[in-house]
ROTOR-302498 format. One record per residue: z, x, y of N, C-alpha, C in turn; residue number from 1. Coordinates in steps of 0.2 Angstrom, whole numbers, plus 5000, padded with zeros to 4 digits. Each point is the difference from the previous one (the first is absolute). Last residue first. Example, Ala and Ser with C-alpha at 12.3 -4.5 7.8 and 13.67 -1.06 7.14 Angstrom:
residues 2
5035,5064,4989,5001,5004,5006,5003,4996,5005,2;
5000,5002,4972,5000,4996,5006,5000,5004,5006,1;
This chain:
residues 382
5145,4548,4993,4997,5007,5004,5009,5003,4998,382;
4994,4978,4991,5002,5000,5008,5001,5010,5004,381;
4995,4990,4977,5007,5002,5001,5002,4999,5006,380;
4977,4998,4992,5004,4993,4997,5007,5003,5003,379;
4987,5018,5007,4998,4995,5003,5004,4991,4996,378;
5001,5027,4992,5004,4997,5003,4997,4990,5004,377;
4986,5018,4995,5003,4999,4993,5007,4996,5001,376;
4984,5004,5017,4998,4996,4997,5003,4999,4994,375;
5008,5011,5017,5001,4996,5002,4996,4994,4996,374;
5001,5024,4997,5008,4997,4998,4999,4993,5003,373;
4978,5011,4990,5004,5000,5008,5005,4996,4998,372;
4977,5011,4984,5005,4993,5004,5007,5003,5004,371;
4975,5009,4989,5003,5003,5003,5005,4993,5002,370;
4983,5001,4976,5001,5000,5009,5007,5001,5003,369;
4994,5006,4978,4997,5003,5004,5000,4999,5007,368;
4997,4980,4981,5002,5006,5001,4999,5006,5003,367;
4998,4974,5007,4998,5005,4997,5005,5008,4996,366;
5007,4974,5006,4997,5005,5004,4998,5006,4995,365;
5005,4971,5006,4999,5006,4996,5000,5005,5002,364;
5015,4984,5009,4992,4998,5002,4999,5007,4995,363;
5022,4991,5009,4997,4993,4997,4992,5003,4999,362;
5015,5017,5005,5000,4992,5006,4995,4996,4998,361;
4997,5017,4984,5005,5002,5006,4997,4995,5006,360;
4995,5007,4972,4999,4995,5004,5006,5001,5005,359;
4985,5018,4986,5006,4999,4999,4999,4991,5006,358;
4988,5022,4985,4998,4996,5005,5007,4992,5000,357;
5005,5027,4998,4995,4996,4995,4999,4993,5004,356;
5012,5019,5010,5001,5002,4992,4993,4997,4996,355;
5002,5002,5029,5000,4994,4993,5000,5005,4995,354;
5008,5011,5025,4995,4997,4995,5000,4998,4994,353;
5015,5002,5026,4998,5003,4991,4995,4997,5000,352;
5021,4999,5020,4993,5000,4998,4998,5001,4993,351;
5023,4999,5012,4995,4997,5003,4993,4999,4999,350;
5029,5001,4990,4992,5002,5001,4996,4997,5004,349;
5025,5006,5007,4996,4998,4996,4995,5001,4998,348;
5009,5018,5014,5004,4995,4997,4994,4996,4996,347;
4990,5020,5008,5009,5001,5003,5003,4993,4999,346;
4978,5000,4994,5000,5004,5008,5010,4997,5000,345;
4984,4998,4980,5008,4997,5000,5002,4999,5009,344;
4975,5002,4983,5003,5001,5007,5007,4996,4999,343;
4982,5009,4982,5005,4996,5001,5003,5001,5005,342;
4975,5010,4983,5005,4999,5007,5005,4995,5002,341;
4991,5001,4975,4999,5002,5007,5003,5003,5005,340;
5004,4974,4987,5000,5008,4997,4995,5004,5006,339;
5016,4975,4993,4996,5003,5003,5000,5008,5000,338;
5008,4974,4989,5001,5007,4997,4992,5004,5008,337;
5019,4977,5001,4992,5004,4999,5001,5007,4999,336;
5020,4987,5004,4997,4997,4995,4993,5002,4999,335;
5014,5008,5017,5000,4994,4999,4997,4997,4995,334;
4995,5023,4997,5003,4997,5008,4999,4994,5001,333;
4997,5022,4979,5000,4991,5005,5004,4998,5004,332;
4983,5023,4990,5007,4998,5002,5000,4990,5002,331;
4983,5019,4985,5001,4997,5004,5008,4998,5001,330;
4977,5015,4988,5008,4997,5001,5000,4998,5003,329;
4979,5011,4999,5000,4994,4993,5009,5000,4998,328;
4993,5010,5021,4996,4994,4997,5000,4996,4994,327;
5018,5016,5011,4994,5002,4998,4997,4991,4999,326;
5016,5009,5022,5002,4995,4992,4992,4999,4998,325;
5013,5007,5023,4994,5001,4997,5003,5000,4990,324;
5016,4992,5025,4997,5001,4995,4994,5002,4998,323;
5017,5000,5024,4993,4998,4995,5002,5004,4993,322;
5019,4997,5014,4994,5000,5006,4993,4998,4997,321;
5028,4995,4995,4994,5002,4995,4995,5002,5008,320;
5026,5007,5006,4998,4994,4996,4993,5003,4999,319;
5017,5015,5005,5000,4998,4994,4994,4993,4999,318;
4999,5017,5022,5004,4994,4994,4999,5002,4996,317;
4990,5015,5016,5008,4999,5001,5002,4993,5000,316;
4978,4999,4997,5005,5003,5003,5004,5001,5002,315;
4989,4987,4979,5000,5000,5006,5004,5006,5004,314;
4990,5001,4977,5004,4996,5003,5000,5001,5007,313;
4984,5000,4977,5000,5004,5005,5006,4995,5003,312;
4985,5002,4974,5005,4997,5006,5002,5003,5008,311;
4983,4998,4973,5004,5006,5005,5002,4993,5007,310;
4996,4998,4971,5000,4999,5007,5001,5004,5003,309;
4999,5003,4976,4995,5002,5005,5000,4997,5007,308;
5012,4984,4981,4999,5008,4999,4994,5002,5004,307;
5012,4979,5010,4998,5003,4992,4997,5006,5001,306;
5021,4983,5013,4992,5004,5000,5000,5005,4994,305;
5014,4977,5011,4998,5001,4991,4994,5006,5003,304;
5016,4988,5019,4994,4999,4997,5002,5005,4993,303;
5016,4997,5016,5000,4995,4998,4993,4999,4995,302;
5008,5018,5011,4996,4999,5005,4999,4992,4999,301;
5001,5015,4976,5001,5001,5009,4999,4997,5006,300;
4999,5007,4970,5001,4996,5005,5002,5001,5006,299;
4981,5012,4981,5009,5000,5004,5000,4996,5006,298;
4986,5003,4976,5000,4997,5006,5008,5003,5002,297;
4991,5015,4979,5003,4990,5005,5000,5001,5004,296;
4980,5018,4991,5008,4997,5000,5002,4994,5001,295;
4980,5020,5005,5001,4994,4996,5006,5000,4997,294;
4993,5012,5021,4992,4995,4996,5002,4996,4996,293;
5020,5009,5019,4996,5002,4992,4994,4995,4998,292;
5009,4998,5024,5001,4997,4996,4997,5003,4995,291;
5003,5008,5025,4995,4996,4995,5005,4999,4994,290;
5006,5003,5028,5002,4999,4994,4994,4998,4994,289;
5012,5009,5026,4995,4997,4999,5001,4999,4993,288;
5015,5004,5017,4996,4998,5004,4992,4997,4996,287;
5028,5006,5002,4998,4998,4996,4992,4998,5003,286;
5017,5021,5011,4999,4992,5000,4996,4996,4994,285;
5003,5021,5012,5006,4998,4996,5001,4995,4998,284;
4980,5006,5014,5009,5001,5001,5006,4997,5000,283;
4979,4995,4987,4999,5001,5005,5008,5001,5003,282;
4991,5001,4974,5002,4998,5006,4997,5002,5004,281;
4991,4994,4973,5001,5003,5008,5003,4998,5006,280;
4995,5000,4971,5002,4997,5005,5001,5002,5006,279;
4992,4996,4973,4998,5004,5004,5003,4999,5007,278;
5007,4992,4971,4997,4998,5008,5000,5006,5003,277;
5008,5004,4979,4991,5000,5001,4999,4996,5008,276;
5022,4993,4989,4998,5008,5000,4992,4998,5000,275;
5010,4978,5011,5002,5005,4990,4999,5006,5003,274;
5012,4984,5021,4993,5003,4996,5000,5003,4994,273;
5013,4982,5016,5002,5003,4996,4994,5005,4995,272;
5003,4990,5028,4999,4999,4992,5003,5004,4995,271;
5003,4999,5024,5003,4994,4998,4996,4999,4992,270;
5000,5024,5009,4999,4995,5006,5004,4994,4997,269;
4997,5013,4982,4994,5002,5005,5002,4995,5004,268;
5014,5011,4977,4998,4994,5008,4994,5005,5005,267;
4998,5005,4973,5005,5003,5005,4999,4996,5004,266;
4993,5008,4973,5000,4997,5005,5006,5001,5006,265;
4987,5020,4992,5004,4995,4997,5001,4995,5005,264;
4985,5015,5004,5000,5004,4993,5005,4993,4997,263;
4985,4999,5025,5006,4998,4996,5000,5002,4992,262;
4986,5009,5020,4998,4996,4995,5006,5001,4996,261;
4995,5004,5029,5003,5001,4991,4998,4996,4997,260;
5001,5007,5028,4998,4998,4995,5000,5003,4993,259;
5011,5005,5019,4995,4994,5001,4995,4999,4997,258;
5028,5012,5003,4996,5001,4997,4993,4992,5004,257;
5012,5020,5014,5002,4996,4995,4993,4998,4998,256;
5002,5018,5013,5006,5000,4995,5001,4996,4998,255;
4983,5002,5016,5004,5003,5001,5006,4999,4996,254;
4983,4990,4988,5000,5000,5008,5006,4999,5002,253;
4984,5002,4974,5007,5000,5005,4999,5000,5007,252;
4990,4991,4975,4996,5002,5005,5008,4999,5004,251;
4991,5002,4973,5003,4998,5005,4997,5002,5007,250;
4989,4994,4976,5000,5002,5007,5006,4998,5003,249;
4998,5000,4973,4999,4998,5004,5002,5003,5006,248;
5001,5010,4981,4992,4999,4998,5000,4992,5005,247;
5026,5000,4994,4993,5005,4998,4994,5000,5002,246;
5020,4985,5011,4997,5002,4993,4996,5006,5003,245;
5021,4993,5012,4994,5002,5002,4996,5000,4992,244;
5026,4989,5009,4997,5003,4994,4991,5001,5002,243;
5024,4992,5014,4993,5000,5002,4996,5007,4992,242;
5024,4997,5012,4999,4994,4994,4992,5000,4998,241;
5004,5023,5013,5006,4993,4999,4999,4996,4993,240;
4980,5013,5001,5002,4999,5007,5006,4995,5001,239;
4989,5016,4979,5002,4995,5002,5000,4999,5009,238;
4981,5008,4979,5005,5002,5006,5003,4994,5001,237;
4983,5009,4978,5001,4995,5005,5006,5002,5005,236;
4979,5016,4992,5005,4996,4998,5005,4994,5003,235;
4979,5010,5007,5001,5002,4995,5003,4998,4994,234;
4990,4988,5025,5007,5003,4995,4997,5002,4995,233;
4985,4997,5020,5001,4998,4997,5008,5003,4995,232;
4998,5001,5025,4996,5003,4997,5004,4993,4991,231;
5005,5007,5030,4998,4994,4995,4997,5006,4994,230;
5012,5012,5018,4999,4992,5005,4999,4995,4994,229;
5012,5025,5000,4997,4994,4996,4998,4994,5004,228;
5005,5026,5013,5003,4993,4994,4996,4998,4999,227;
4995,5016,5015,5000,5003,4993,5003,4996,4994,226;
5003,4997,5028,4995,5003,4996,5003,5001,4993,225;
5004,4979,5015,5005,5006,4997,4996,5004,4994,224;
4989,4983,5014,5005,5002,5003,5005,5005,4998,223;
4982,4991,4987,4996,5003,5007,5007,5003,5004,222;
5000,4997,4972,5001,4999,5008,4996,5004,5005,221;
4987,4999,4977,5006,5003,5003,5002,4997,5008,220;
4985,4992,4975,5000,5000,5005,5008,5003,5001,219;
4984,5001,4980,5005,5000,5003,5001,5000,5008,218;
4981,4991,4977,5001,5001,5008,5007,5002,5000,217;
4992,5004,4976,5001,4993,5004,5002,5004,5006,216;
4998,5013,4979,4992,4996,5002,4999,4992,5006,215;
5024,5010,4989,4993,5004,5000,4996,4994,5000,214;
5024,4995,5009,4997,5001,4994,4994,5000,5001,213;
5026,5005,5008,4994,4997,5004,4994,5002,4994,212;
5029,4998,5004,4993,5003,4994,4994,4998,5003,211;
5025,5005,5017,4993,4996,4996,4998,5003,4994,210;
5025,5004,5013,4993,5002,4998,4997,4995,4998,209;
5019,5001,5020,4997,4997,4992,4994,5002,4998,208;
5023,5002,5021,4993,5002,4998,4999,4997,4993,207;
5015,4990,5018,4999,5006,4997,4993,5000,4996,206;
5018,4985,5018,4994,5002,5000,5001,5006,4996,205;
5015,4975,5011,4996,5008,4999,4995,5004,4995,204;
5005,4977,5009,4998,5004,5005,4998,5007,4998,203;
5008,4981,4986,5004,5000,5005,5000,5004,5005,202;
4986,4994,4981,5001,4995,5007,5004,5001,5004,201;
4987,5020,4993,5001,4994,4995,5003,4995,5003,200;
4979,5021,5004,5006,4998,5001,5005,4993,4998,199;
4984,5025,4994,4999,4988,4999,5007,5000,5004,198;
4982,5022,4999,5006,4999,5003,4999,4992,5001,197;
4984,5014,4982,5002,4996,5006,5007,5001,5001,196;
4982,5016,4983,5006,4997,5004,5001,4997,5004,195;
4984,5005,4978,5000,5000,5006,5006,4998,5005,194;
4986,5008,4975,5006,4997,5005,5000,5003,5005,193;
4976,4994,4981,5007,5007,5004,5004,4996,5004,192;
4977,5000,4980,5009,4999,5003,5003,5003,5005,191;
4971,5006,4999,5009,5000,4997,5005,4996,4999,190;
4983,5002,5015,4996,5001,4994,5003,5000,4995,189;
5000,4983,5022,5001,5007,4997,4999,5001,4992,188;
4991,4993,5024,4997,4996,4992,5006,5007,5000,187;
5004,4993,5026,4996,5006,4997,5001,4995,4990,186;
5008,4999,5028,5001,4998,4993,4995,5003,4999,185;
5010,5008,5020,5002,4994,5000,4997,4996,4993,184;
5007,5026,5013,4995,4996,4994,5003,4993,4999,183;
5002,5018,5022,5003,4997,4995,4995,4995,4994,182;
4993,5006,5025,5001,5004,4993,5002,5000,4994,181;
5001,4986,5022,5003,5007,5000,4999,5005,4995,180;
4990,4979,4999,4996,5002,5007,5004,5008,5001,179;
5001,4989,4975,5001,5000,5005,4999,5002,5006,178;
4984,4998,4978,5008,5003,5002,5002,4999,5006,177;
4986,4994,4975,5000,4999,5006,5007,5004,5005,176;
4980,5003,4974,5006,4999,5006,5001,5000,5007,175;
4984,4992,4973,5001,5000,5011,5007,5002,5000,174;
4986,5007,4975,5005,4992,5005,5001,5005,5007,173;
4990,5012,4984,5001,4996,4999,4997,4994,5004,172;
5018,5018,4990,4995,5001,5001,4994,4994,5001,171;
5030,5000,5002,4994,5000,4997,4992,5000,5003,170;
5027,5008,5008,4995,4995,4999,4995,5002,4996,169;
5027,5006,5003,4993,5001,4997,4997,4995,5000,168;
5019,5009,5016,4998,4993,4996,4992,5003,4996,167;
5014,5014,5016,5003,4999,4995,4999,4993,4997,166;
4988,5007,5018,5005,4998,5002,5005,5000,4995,165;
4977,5001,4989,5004,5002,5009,5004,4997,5002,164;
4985,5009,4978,5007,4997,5002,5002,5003,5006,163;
4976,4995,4984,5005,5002,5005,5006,4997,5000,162;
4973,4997,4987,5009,4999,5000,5002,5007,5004,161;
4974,4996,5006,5005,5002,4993,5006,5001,5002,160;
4983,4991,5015,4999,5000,4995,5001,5003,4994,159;
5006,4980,5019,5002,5008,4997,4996,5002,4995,158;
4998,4985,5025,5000,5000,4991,4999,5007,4996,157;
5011,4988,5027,4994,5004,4994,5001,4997,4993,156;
5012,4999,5029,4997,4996,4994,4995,5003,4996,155;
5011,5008,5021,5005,4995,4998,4998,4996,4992,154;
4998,5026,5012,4999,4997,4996,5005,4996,4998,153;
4995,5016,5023,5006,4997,4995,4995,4996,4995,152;
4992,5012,5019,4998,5001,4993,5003,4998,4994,151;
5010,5006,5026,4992,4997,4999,5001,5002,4991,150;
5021,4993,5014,4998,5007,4997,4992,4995,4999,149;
5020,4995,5012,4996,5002,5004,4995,5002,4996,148;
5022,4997,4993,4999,5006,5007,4992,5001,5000,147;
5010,4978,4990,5005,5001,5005,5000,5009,5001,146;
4981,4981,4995,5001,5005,4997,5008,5004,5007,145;
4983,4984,5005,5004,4997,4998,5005,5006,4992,144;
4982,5006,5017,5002,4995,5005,5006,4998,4995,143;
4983,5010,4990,5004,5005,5003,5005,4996,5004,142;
4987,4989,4981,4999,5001,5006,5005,5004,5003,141;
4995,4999,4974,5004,4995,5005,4997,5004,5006,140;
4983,4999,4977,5008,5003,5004,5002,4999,5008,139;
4986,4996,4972,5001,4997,5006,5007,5005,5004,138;
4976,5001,4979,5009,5001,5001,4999,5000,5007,137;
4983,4995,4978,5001,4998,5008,5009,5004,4999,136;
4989,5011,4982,4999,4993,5001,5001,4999,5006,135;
5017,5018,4986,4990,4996,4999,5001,4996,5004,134;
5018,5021,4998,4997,4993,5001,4994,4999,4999,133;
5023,5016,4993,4995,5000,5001,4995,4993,5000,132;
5026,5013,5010,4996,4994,4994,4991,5002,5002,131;
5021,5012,5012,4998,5000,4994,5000,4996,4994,130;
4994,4999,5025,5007,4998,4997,5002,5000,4994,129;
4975,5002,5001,5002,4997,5008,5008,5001,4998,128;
4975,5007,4990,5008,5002,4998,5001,4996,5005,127;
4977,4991,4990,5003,5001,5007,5008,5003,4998,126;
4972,4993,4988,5009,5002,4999,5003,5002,5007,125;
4973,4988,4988,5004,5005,5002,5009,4999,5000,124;
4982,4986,4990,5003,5007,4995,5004,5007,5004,123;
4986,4979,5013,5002,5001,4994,4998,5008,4997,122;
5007,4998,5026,4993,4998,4996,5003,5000,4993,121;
5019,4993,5020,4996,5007,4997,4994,4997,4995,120;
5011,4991,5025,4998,4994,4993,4996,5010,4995,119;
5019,4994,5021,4996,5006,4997,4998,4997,4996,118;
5011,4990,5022,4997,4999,4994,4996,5006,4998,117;
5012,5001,5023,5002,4995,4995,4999,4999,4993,116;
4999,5020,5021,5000,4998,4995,5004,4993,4998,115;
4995,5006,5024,5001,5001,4993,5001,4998,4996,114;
4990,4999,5024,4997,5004,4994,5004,5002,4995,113;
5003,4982,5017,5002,5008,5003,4999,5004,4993,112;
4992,4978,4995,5000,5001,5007,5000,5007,5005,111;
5002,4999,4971,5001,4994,5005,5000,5003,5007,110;
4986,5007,4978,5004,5001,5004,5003,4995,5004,109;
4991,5003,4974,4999,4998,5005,5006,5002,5007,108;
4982,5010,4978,5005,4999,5001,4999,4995,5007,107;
4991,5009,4974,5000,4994,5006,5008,5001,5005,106;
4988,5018,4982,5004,4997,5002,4999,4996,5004,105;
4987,5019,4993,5000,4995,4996,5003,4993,5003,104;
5008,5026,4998,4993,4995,5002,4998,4996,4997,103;
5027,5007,5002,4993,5004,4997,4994,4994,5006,102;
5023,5006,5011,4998,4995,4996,4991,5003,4997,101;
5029,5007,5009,4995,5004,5000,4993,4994,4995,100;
5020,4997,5021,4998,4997,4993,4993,5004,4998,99;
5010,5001,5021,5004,5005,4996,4998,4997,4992,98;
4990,4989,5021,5007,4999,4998,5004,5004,4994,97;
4978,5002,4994,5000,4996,5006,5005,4999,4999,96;
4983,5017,4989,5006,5000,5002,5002,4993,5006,95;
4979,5004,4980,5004,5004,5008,5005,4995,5000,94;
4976,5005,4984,5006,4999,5000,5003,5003,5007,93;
4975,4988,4998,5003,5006,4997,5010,5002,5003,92;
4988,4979,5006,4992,5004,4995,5004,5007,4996,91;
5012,4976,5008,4998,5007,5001,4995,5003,4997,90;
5001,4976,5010,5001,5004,4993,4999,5005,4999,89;
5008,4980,5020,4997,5005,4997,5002,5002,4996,88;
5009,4986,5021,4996,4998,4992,4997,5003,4998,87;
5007,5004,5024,5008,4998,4996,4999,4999,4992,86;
4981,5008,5015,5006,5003,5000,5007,4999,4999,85;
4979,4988,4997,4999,5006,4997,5007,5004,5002,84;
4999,4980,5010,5002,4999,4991,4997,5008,4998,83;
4997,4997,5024,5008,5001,4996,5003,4999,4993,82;
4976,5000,5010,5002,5005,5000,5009,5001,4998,81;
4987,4980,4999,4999,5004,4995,5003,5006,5001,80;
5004,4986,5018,5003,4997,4993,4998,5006,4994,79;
4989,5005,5021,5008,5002,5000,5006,4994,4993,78;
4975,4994,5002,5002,5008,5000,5005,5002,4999,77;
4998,4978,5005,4998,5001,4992,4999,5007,5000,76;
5002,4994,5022,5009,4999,4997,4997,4999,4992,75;
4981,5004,5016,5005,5005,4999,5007,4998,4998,74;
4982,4984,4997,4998,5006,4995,5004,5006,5004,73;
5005,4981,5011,5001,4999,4992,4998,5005,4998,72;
4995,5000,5023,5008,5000,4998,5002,5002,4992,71;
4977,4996,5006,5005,5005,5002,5004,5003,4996,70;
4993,4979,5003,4995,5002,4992,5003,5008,5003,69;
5005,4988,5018,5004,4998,4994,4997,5002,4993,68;
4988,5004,5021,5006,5005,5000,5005,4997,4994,67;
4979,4990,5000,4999,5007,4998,5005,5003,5000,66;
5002,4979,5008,4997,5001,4992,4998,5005,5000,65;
5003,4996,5020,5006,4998,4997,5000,5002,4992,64;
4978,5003,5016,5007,5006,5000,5007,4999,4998,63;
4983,4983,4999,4996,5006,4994,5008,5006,5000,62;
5002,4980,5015,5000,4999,4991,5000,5003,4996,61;
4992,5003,5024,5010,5000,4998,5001,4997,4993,60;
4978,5001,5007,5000,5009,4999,5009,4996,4998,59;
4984,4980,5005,5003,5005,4993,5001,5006,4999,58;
4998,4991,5018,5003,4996,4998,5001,5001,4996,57;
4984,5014,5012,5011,4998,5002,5003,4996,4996,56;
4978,5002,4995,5000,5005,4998,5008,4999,5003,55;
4987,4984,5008,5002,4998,4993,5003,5007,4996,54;
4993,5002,5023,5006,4995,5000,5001,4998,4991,53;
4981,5012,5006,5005,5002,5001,5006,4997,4998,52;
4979,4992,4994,5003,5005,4995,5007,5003,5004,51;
4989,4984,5015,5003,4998,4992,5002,5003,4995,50;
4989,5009,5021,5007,4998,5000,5003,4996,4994,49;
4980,5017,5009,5002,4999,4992,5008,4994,5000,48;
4976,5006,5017,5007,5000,4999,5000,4996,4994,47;
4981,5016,5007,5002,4993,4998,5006,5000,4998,46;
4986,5021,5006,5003,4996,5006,5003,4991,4998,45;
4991,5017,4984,5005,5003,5006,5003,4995,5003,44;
4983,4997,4979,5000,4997,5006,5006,5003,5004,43;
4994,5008,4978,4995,4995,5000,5000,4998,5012,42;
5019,5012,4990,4992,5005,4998,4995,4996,5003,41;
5019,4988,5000,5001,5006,5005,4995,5004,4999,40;
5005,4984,4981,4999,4997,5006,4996,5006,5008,39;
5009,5006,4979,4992,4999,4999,5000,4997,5005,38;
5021,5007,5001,4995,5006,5000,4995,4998,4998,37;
5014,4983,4999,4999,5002,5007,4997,5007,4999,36;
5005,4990,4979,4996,4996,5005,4999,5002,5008,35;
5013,5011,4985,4992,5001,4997,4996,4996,5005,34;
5024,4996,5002,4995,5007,5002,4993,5002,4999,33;
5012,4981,4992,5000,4998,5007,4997,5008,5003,32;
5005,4999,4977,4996,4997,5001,4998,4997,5008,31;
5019,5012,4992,4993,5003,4999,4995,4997,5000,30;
5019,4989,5004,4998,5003,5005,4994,5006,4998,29;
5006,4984,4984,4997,4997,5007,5000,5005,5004,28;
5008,5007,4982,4993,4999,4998,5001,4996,5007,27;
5022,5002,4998,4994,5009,5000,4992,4996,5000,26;
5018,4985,4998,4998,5001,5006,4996,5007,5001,25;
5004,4993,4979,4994,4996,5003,5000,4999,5007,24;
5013,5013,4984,4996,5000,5001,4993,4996,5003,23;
5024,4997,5004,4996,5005,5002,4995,5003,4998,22;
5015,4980,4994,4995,5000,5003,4997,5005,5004,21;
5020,5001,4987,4992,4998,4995,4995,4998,5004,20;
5021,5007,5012,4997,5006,4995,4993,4997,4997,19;
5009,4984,5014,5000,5006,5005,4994,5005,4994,18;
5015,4982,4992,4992,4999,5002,4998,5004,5001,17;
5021,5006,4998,4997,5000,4991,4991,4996,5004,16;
5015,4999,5016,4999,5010,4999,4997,5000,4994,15;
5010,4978,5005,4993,5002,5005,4997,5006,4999,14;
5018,4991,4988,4994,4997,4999,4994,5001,5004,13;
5022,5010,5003,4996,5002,4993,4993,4997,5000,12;
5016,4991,5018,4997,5009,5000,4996,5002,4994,11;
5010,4980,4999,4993,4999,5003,4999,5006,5001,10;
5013,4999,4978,5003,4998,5008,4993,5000,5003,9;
5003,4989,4978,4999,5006,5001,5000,4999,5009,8;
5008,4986,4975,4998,4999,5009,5000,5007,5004,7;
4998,4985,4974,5000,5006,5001,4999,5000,5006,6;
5010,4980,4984,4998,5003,5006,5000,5005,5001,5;
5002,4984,4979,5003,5006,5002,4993,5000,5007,4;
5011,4977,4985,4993,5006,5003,5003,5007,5003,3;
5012,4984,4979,5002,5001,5007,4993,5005,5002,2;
5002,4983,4979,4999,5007,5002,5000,5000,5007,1;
């Protein structure tokens, strides 16, 4: 176990003495007084120079440590004073930023006094954009809103089914929206279709309805208001050669597709995937891949992987980058069955952990333990 070192700067350490030693520079100088006005009564004329010169030497200590107990008890004012002014709970209803809010309400201001966080009191209600809210609701800062607007609502919770933007959300559940207004996803309540612009390989480009299905997240383009960004299928879709199942998530960007749950089988990159694989690009590209829970193995890569693996490839390749492979399956590589995590880093293997307690370079090993292309390899010459 590695020591931790707390090292505070000398200025601190001195001003932190300074403070906790002011009580006791107070009592000595009260004490250095008492004693020169009993002195001075008793005797006028008896020089008092040790109490003096001792009263100097403790007065710049006393006056450091007072003006620092100060300082701090006026920046703990001006703290409390501005959380009273950014953090508070209305006592009676008012209007902030055009937002008319009951009592009760937790609200918080930022910097230039606006509105960020409405937290409403339970059972209360807010109209906002012809929906009705409960609960914390969140709103974009004037600064990123493209006219500037105080009181935009970027985050709530509904609390009775709405349709905004012509997408029914449900009552509920969080909606979020983008910094321009626009609705960025929302639980819908309903089925519903929704239109993207795909484009196909040869550049061009038309429109396609979705089935998007009730009680699951839909998310819309950030870049092209009103489209489909992702949502679960209703029904199944095609994209080209590319079959989408049902009651599976796709996920688009700017017109293509990234992500899908394969309805039938189809090439993925250099493999051959069944229907129920899940799989995602990266522009255009083959980029990640799970495996159905339960099924045959599919060959790849030279190895044998079993139902529920998930896969990832390297960028902008086709070649392996890493495995993850359930525990109670496994793949073999050189003749050991290893399971887990499996490091390919973009060609060979390089890493894994034991299926079972297995003998590697002449020497048992555990189950579990982690070996290296150099130990499974090592009779081979690496």
């Amino acid at each position: 176990m590695s020591d931790i070192n707390i090292i505070f700067p000398l200025s601190f350490t001195i001003g932190l003495a300074l403070l906790l030693a002011l009580p006791v520079t107070t009592a000595v100088l009260a004490g250095l007084g008492i004693a020169w006005h009993r002195i001075r009564r008793r005797d006028p004329t008896r020089r008092l120079r040790g109490l003096k010169w001792t009263a100097i030497a403790v007065a710049p200590l006393w006056l450091a440590g007072l003006g620092l107990g100060a300082w701090l008890l006026i920046s703990e004012t001006q703290r409390a004073i501005s959380n009273a002014q950014h953090y508070f709970t209305l006592d009676k209803a008012a209007e902030i930023d055009g937002i008319a809010l009951p009592a009760g309400t937790r609200v918080v201001l930022d910097d230039d006094r606006v509105l960020q966080v409405a937290e409403l009191p339970d059972g209360a209600t807010l109209a906002l954009r012809g929906a009705t809210w409960q609960g914390k609701l969140e709103f974009a800062m004037p600064g990123n809103t493209p006219n500037k607007a105080h009181g935009q609502i970027t985050a709530g919770t509904l609390a009775a089914p709405a349709v905004i933007e012509g997408v029914p959300c449900q009552s509920g559940d969080q909606v979020a929206f983008f910094w321009d207004g626009r609705l960025m996803e929302c639980t819908l309540s309903q089925d519903t279709g929704v239109a993207a612009t795909i484009a196909d390989a040869n550049g061009a480009t038309h429109s396609q309805n979705f089935r998007c299905l009730a009680g699951d997240t839909i998310q819309l383009e950030g870049l092209r208001p009103g489209e489909l960004g992702g949502c679960r299928l209703a029904e199944p879709a095609d994209f080209g050669d590319i079959a989408c199942a049902a009651s599976g998530r796709i996920s688009l960007s700017s017109g293509t597709l990234s992500a899908c749950t394969f309805a039938k089988a189809a090439r993925f990159g250099s493999l051959d995937l069944p229907a129920g694989a899940m799989v995602s690009y990266y522009d255009n590209r083959p980029s990640n891949f799970r495996l159905p829970p339960q099924g045959a193995a599919v060959e790849g890569f030279g190895l044998s992987l079993p139902a529920g693996t998930d896969g990832t490839f390297c960028y902008r390749s086709e070649a392996l980058e890493r495995l993850e492979v359930s525990r109670t399956a496994y793949v073999t590589v050189a003749g050991v069955k290893l399971t887990g995590a499996i490091d390919f880093n973009c060609g060979p293997f390089q890493s894994g952990t034991l299926f079972e307690d297995t003998m590697v370079g002449g020497k048992w090993r555990q189950h579990g333990d982690l070996v290296s292309r150099a130990e499974l390899f090592a009779e081979q010459g690496g």
